[in-house]
C-alpha positions in Angstrom: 77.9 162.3 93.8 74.5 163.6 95.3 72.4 161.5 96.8 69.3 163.0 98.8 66.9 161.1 101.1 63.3 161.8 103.4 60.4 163.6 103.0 60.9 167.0 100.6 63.8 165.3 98.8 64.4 163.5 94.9 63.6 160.2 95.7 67.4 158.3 96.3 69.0 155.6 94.4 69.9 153.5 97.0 72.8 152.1 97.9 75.2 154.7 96.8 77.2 153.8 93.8 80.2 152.3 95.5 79.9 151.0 98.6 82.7 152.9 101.3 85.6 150.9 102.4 86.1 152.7 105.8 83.4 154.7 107.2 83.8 157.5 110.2 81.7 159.0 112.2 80.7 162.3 113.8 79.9 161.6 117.5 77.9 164.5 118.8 74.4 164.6 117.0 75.6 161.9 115.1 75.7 158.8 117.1 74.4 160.6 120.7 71.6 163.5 121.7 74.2 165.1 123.6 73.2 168.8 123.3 71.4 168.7 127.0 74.0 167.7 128.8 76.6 170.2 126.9 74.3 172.9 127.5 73.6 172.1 130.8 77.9 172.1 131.1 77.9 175.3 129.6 75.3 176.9 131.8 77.5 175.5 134.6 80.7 176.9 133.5 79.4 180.1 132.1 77.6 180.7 136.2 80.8 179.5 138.0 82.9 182.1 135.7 81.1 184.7 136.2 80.1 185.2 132.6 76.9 186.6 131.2 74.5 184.4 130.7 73.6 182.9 126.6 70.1 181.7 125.5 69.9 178.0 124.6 69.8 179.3 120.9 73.5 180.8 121.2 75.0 178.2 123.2 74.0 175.6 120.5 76.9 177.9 118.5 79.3 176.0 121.0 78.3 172.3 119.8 80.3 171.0 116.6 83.8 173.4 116.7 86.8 173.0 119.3 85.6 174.0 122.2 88.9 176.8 122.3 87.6 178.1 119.3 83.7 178.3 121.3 85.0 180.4 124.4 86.9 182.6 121.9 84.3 183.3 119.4 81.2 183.3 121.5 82.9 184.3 124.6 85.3 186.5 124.1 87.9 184.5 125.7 91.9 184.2 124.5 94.9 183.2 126.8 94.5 181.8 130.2 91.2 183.1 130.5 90.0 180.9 127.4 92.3 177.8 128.8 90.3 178.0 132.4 86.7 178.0 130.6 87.6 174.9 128.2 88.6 173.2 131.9 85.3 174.3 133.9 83.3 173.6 131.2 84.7 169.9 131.3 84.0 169.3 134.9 80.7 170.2 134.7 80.4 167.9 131.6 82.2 164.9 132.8 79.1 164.5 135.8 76.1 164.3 133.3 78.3 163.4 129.6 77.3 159.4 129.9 73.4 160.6 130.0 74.0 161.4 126.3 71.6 158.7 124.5 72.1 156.9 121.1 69.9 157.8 118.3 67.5 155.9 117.2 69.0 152.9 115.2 72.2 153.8 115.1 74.0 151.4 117.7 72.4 148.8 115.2 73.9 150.4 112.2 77.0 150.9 113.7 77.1 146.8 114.5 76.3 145.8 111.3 78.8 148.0 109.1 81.4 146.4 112.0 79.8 143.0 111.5 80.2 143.4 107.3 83.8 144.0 108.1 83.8 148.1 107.3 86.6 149.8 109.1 85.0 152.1 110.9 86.8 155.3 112.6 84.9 158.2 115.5 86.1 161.7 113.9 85.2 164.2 116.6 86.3 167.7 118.0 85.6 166.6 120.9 88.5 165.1 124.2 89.4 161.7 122.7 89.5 160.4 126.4 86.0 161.3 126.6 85.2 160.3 123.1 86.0 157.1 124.1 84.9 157.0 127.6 81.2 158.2 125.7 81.3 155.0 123.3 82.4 152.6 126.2 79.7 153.2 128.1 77.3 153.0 125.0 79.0 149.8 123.9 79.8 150.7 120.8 84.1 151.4 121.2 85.2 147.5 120.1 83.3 148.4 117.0 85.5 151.0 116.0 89.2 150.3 114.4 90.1 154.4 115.7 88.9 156.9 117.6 90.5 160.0 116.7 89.8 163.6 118.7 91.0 166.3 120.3 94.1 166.0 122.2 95.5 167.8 125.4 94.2 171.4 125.5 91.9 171.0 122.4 95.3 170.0 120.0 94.5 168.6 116.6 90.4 169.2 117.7 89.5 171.1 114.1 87.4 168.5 112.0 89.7 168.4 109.1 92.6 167.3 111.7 90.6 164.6 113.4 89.6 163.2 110.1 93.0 163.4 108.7 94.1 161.7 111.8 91.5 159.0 111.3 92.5 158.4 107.8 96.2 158.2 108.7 95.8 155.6 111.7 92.9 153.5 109.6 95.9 153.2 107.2 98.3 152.1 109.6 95.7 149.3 110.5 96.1 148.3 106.9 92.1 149.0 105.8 91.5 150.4 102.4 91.4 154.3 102.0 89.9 154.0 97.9 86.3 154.8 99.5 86.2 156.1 102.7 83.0 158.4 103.5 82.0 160.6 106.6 78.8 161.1 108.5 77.8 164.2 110.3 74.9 166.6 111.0 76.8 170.1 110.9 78.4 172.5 108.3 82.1 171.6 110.5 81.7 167.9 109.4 81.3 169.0 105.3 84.0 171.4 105.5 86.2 168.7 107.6 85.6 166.2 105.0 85.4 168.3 102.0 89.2 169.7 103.3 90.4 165.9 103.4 89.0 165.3 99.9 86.6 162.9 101.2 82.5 162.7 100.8 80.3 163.5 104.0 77.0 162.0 104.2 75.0 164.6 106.6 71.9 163.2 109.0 68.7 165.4 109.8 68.3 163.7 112.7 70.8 165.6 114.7 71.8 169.4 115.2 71.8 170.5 111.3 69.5 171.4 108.7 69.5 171.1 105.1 71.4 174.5 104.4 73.9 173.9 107.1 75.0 170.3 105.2 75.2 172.0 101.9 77.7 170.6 99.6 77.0 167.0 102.0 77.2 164.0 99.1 73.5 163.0 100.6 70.9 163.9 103.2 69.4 161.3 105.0 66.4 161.6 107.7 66.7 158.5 109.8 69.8 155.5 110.8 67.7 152.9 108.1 68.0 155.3 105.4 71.5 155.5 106.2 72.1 152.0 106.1 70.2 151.5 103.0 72.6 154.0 101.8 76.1 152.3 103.2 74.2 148.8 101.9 73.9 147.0 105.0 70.7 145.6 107.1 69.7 146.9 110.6 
């Protein structure tokens, strides 16, 4: 299945063929804006560590993978070294992550798949804890049957894991696995999905671009094109 939407694209056939049974979701530049405030975190952690300083441009590289596998790749940083960056990094990010705000339409997406009675699951690399703390305060976490993220020292953080994990504990909750369909805006949320055997649709709207979501099932530009797409009204 490939489904493209927005300006520059074949002109879709909405909804998609079958309608998912479980949806999950991506949370960063997915659901929330929340590259200022991880930059911001990062430029905070990278000062108080003494490490050189990054441009905007190459600390962007940290948002979407575990952030153990950030500090190591764009850092340099292995052992204890990389374990007391991934900790700075959250302390500066817990005083300014709840500034993160929803995209535009997507809290009333996310209602009305929960409202239409679609499972819905949060698939992120990012600390569970704070994966829920984030949809909490957005008021968004009693729509969602799972949140599945990272665990203790960025365990089980890779994509593929957290989406395997949300498949596993949707299943538990006795929802049906025939369909189910992720959304995301980089190439970790394809590959994740793709790894699980499972469709991603990839949004513009976020950190992504066109050639970064190749292989996604569909492109869409905007929350109502997804929801034209997942067949319900916002």
């Amino acid at each position: 299945m490939q489904v493209t939407a927005g300006a520059g694209h074949a002109n879709p056939q909405f909804p998609l063929p079958d309608a998912p049974t479980v949806v999950l979701f991506d949370l960063d530049g997915t659901l929330i804006d929340s590259a200022p405030a991880i930059l911001a975190a990062l430029k905070g952690a990278f000062k108080e560590l003494g490490l050189p300083a990054q441009a905007p441009a190459e600390l962007m590289r940290f948002v979407g993978p575990p952030l153990v596998d950030g500090f190591r790749l764009y850092a340099g940083l292995t052992g204890a070294a990389n374990t007391q960056a991934v900790e700075t990094y959250r302390r500066h990010y817990r005083r300014t992550m709840l500034d993160s705000p929803l995209y535009d339409g997507v809290a009333e997406l996310v209602r009305a798949l929960s409202a239409a009675g679609t499972p819905l699951a949060l698939a992120t690399s990012k600390h569970e804890g704070l994966a829920r703390e984030i949809l909490d305060h957005a008021g968004l976490l009693d729509c969602f049957a799972v949140v599945s993220g990272a665990g203790s020292g960025d365990v089980g953080g890779r994509k593929d894991q957290v989406i395997a994990s949300a498949l596993q504990r949707l299943a538990a909750t006795g929802a049906d696995l025939s369909r189910p369909v992720h959304i995301g805006d980089l190439h970790h949320d394809v590959a994740g999905a793709s790894a699980e055997g499972i469709d991603c649709i990839g949004v513009l709207w976020g950190y992504g671009d066109p050639e970064s979501l190749r292989g996604a099932a569909a492109l869409v530009t905007t929350a109502a094109e997804l929801a034209s797409l997942l067949a319900v009204e916002i």
